[in-house]
N, C-alpha and C positions, 0 to 999 in steps of 0.2 A: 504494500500500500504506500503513498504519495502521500506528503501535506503539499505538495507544488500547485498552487491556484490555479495557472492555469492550464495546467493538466487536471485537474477537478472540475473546472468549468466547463472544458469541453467535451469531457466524459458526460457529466452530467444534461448539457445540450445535445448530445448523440442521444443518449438513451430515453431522452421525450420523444428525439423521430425516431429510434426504432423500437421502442414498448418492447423490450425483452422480460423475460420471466423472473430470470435472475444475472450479478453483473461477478465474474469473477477474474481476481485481480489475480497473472501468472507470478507466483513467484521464484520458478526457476528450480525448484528444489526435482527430486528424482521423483520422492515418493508423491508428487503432487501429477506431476507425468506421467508416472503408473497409475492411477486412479482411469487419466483422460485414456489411457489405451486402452485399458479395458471398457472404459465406456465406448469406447469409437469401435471395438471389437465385438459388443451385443447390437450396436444400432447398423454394423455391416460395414461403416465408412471407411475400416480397415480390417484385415486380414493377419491374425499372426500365423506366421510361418512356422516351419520345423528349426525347434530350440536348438536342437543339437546341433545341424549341418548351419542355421542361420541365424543365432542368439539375437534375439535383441528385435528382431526384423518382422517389418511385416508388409502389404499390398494393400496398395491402393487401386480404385480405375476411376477414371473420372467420365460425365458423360462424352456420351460421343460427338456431341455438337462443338467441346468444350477441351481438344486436348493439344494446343499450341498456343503462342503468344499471337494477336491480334488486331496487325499495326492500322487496318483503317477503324480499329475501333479506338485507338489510342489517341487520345489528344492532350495537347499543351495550353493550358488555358492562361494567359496571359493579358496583360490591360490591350496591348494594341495585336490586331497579325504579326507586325513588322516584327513585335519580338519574341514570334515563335518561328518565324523565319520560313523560308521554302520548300524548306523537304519535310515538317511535323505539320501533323493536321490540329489548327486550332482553332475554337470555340471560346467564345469570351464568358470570364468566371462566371458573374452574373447569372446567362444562361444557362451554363450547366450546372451551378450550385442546386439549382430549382429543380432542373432536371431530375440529376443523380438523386437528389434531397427526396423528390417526390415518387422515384423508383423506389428507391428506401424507404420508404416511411411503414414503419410496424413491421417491417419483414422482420425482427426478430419474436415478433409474438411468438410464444411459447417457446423459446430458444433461450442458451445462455450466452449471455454480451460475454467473449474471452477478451482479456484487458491485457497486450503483451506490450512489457517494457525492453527495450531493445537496443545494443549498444554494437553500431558500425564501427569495427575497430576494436581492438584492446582497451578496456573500458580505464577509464583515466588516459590515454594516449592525448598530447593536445593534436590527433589531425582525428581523432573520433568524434561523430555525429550521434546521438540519440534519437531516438522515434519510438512512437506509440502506436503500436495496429490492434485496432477493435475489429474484430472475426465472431462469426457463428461456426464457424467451422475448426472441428479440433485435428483436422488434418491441417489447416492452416498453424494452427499453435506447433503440432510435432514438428512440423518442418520449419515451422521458425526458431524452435529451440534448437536445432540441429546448425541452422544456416548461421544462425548470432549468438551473440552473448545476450542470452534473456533472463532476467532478474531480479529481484530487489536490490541487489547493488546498481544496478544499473539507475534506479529513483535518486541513491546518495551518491552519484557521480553528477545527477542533473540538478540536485538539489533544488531550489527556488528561482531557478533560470528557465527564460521564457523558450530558448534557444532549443529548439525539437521539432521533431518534424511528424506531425500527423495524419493518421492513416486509416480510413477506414475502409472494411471489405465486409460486403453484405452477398449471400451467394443468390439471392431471392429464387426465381422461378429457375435460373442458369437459362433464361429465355434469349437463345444470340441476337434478337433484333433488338433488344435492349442493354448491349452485353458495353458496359463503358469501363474501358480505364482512361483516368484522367489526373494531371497533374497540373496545380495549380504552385509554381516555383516560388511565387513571391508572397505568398502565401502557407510554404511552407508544407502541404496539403497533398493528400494523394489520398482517390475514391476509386474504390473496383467495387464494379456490381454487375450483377448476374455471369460471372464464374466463377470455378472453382480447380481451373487449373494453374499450377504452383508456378509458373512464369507470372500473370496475371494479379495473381495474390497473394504472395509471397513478398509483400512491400517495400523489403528491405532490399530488395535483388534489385531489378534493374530499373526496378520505378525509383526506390531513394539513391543506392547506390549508383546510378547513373543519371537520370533525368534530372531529380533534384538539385544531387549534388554534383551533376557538373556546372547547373547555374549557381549553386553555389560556391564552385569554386572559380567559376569567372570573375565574382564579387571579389572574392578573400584571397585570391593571387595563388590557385593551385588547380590541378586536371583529375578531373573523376575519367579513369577510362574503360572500357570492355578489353584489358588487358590480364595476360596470366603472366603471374612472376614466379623464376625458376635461379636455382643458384647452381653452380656450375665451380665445384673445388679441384682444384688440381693436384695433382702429384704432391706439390711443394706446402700444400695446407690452404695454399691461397684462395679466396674464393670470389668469384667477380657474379654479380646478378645482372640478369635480360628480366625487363618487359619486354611483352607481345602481342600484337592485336591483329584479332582473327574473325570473321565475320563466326555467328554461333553456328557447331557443328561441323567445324570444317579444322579442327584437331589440336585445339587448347589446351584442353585438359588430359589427351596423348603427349602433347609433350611438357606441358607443368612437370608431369610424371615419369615422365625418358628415364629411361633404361639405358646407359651407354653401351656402345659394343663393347665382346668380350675383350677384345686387347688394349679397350681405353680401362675396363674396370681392372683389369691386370695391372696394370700403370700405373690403379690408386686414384683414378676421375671419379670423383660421386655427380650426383644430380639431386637437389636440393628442391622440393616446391613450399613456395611461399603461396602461390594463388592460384590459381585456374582458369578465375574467370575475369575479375577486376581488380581493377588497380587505383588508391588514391595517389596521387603523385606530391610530392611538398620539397620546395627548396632547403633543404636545413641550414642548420646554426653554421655548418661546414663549405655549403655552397653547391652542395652534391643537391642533384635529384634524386630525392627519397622516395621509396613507395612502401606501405603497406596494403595488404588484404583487410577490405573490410568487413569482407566475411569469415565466418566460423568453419564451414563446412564447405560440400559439394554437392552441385544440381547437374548432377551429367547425363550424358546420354548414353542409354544402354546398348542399344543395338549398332554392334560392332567392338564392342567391350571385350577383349579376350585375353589371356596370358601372351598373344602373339602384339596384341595393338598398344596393351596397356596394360602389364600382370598387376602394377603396381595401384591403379584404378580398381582393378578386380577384388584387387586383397581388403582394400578399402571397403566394400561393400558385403564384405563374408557379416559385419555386423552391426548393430545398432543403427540398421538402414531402413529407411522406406522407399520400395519400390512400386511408382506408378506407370499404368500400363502396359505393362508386362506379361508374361505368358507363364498362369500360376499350373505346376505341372501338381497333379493331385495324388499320382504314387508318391510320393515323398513329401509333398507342401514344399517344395522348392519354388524360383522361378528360373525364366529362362529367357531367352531372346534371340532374333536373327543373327549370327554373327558370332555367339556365345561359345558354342562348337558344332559340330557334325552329327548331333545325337539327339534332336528335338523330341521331347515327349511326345506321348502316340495319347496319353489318358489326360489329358489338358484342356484348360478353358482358356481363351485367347484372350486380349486384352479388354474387349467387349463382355467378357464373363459367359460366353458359350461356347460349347464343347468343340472341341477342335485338338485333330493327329495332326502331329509335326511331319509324322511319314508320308499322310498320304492328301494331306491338304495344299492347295493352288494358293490359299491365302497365306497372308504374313500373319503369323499369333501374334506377336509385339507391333506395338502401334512405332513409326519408324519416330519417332518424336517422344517415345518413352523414356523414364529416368529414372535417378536414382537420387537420394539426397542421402548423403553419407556426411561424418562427422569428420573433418579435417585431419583431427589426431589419431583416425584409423590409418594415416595412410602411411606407408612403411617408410618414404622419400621424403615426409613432411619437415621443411627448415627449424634447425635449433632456432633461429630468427623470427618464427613464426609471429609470437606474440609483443617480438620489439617494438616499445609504445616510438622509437625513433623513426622506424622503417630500416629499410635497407636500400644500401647505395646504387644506381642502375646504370652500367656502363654502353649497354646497348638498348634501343627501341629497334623492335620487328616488326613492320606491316606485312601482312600477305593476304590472299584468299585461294578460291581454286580456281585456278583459271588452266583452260588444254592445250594452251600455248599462249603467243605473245610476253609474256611475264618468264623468265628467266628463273632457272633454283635458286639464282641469291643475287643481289648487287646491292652495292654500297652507295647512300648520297652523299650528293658533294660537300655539303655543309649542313648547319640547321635547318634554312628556312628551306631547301632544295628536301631535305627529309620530311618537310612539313608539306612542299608541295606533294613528295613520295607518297605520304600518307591519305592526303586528300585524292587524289587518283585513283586510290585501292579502287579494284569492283572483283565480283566474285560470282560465281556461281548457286543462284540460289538453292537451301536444304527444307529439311522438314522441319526445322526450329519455331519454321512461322509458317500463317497461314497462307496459301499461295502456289502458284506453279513452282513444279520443283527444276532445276538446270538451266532455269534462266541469268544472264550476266547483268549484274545492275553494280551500282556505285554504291559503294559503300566506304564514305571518309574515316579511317581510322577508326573500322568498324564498328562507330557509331549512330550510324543512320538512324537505325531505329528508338536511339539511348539518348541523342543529344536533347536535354531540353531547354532548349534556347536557340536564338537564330544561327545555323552552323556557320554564317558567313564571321559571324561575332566570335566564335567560336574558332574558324581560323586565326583568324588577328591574336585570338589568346595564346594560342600555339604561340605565333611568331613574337608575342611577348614576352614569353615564357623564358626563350629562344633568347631573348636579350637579356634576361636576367643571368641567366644559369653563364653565359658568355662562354669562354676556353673548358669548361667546364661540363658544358652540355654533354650527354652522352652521344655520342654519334649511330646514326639512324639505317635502317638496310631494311629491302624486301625482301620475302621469300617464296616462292612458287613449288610447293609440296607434289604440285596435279598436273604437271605437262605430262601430253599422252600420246603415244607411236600412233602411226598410223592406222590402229585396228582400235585406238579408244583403250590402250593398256596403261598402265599410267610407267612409267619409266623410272623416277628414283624410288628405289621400296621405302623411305618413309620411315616409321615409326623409331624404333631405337636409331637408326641410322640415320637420321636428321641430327644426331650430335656433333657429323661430320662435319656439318655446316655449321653448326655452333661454334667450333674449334676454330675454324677459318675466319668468323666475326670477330670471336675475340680477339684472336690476329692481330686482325685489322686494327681492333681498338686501339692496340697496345704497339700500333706501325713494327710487328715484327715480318712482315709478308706483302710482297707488293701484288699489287691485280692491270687488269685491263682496264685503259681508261676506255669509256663507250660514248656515247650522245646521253644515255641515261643514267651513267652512274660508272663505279668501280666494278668489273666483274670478276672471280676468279681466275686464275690459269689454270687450266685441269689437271694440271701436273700438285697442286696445292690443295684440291680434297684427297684425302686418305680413302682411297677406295680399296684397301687391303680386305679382303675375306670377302667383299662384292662380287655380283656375275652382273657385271657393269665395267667397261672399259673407257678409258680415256677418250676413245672417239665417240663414243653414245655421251659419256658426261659432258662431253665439248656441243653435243645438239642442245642440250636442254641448258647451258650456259649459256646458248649464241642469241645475239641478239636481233631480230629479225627488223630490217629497218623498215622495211614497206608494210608490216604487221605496223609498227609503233606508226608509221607514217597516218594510220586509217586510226589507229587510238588517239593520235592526236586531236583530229578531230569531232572524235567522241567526247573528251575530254574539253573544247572549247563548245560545245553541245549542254555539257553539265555544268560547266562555268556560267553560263549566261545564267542560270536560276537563281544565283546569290546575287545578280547586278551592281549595282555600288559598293557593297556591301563585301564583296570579294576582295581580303588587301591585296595591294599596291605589289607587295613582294611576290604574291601568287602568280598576279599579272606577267611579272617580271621572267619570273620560272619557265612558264608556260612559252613566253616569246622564247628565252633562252634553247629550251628546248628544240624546237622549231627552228630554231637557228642550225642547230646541232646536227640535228637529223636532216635538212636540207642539203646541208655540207658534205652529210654522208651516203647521201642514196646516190 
């Protein structure tokens, strides 16, 4: 419980529009979280699994109208358009207070208001946020106990400070033509109603941890980003960290978790995860670009999870996991998923919850947008750094997405604001993350498209702010292209553990011990300088998918001045600049 007014107040003004039954405040403790399993376990809303093979675990499905993030339903609701900018759909608060307000209203009759206090970040950290999410639903509370720090300590960190960020989610009918997530930044404010899938309502995720607090940190001089942060120790004890940004689904949390090859772990390389999914970024006392996780846990994607992609994500999930939409195998009470291994249950319910062989069925059992929410500290690669209220120091930024060509395994920008244009460029391959056609190529800046709340153009200029602060100190910036594919649609680098190859060659770079090709676009390697030892990959295949195709970049160019026009004024000066530079380059060179 709170004496904080106004956090009483507006508990209080919630619960006249939504008339619930009763109001209970989380306080974080274990035995108060066993009570809710069990209750969510008689009303069906979850499923526990087999104790022995999956302690702790249980299944979720959510409806089937209801199981992805839903960006035309997403809006940024701001005083003017101009500053939610061009690519967020928004709606002026006014209207949708009334709106959302008047969807809600009594949907918790007969329900209990959960009251969860929640700390982005290591609680006392000065770069942690506080928020308050009001739910009917106690799947929402598991998995926000799992994703955050939720607590009564979390009330004596915020003490009598107005500074929090509030959240409510009401799941009402889960009717989609009424289905809003909406954020209101300057206000502090974020409403989901009618879902109840954990992208959507899960508050702390990509609605605070992103939306809010990147206009948050445009304000307060720091970057909320859709970035996974990983540490990277060598031989000598040293250890240098990378952020990374990946559009969702396209292999963050594969490599948070890298496994390095066998003859880097001979050597004494470990792989270190700090995050998965985001990243707050903050100049420290030092001058360095800091970043911690402001989250607790893990929200991953199941299908394609294996001891080959990701043992170290797997091991993660052996316990105290909730897995949603998943394929519940009933000889055992296991689950399972596409991707998982070669041995799909034949006695199974599929993620819709009817019966379905993995042997002899045309359908997928796992919905491809299935997850898992695992607890951080389960995972075997998790950083001694995890909890530094300082962050951790970041020598490299990575953009990438999937793309079947054009995009190169790896290259290096020329400087900051040239890594700033790199990142605004990203596009990708769309997945099942969201709702939408899947393998379609769209832009995605610094794979925040869908997270940025505020106008991206404003948004670039932060970057190149940033970019002036940090000065000789910035971390330097590189893509990466995981999905170039031969001519039969095979994808050509195998990926998974063997992406530390490229890691090795960044740090390199960092540290000017290795020189590369200069290109129109950037630094690229020499092929002779990835370690391709125990590969069925040769010099001359790794020199394809390094090369850089000028009449490809020639046609991106003007894809590229296609998506520039929708920021208009608004696009800085230095982007401008970039872009002609480029164009120069590549002219020179065709």
């Amino acid at each position: 419980m709170t004496k904080n007014k106004s956090v009483l107040k507006w508990i209080s003004n919630m619960k006249n529009l939504l008339n619930p039954a009763q109001v209970l405040f989380i306080d974080g403790t274990e035995e108060q979280l066993e009570k809710l399993r069990k209750e969510a376990c008689k009303t069906g809303e979850i499923i526990k699994l087999n104790e022995e093979k999956l302690p702790g675990c249980y299944l979720h499905r959510t409806a089937i109208n209801d199981v992805a993030r839903v960006e035309d339903r997403t809006f940024i609701c701001t005083s003017t358009r101009h500053e939610a900018g061009p690519t967020n759909n928004w709606r002026s608060p006014n209207e949708m207070y009334k709106l959302l307000y008047d969807i809600a209203r009594n949907s918790y009759n007969n329900k209990t208001m959960y009251v969860i206090p929640y700390s982005m970040g290591p609680i006392g950290s000065p770069f942690s946020k506080i928020g308050v999410e009001l739910t009917d639903s106690i799947y929402v509370v598991l998995n926000m106990a799992i994703m955050t720090r939720v607590g009564d300590n979390v009330w004596s960190a915020l003490g009598e400070s107005e500074d929090w960020v509030r959240g409510l989610h009401a799941k009402c009918n889960l009717d989609a033509e009424k289905r809003y997530i909406c954020h209101f930044p300057q206000d502090k404010t974020i409403i989901s109603v009618n879902s109840a899938y954990g992208g959507n309502v899960l508050l702390g995720k990509k609605c605070f941890a992103l939306r809010i607090a990147s206009y948050l940190g445009k304000k307060e001089g720091w970057l909320a980003e859709h970035m996974l942060i990983l540490g990277i120790k060598n031989p000598k004890g040293e250890v240098k960290y990378i952020a990374a940004a990946f559009p969702s689904a396209c292999g963050k949390t594969n490599l948070s978790m890298l496994i390095p090859p066998k003859e880097y772990l001979k050597r004494g390389y470990e792989v270190y995860c700090v995050g998965d999914d985001i990243a707050w970024l903050h100049i420290g006392k030092d001058g360095m670009l800091r970043a911690i996780n402001p989250e607790n846990g893990f929200f991953g994607v199941a299908p394609g999870t294996n001891e080959k992609s990701n043992p170290n994500a797997l091991k993660t999930t052996k316990s105290k996991t909730i897995f949603t939409n998943v394929v519940h195998n009933l000889d055992d009470n296991t689950v399972w998923w596409e991707g998982l291994d070669k041995n799909p249950p034949e006695n199974a319910l599929d993620w819709k919850g009817t019966p379905w062989n993995g042997k002899t069925s045309d359908q997928k059992g796992a919905h491809p947008n299935s997850r898992f929410t695992s607890p951080a500290q389960n995972c075997p690669c998790i950083s001694p750094e995890f909890d530094n209220p300082a962050g951790v120091p970041i020598s490299a930024i990575i953009f990438g997405g999937r793309r079947a060509n054009t995009m190169p395994l790896v290259y290096q920008a020329k400087d900051w604001n040239n890594g700033v244009f790199v990142g605004t460029i990203m596009s990708s391959e769309t997945t099942a993350a969201a709702v939408g056609k899947v393998g379609v190529v769209r832009h995605d800046p610094m794979a925040m498209l869908p997270f940025c709340g505020y106008n991206m153009g404003e948004y670039f200029e932060h970057w190149i702010n940033i970019g002036k602060k940090l000065g000789d100190k910035a971390p330097q910036i590189f893509n990466v292209n995981w999905f170039r594919t031969d001519e039969f649609g095979n994808f050509i680098w195998p990926g998974f553990g063997d992406n530390f190859r490229v890691l090795e060659w960044i740090l390199k770079r960092c540290e000017s011990k290795i020189a590369a090709q200069e290109t129109p676009i950037g630094a690229v390697p020499n092929a002779k300088d990835i370690n391709l030892a125990g590969l069925d990959i040769n010099e001359d295949l790794l020199k394809k998918i390094l090369d850089v195709d000028f009449k490809l970049w020639a046609t991106e160019l003007e894809d590229i001045k296609a998506f520039y026009k929708k920021f208009g004024d608004d696009l800085p000066i230095e982007l401008k600049k970039e872009l002609n530079n480029l164009e120069n380059r590549l002219i020179k060179s065709i």
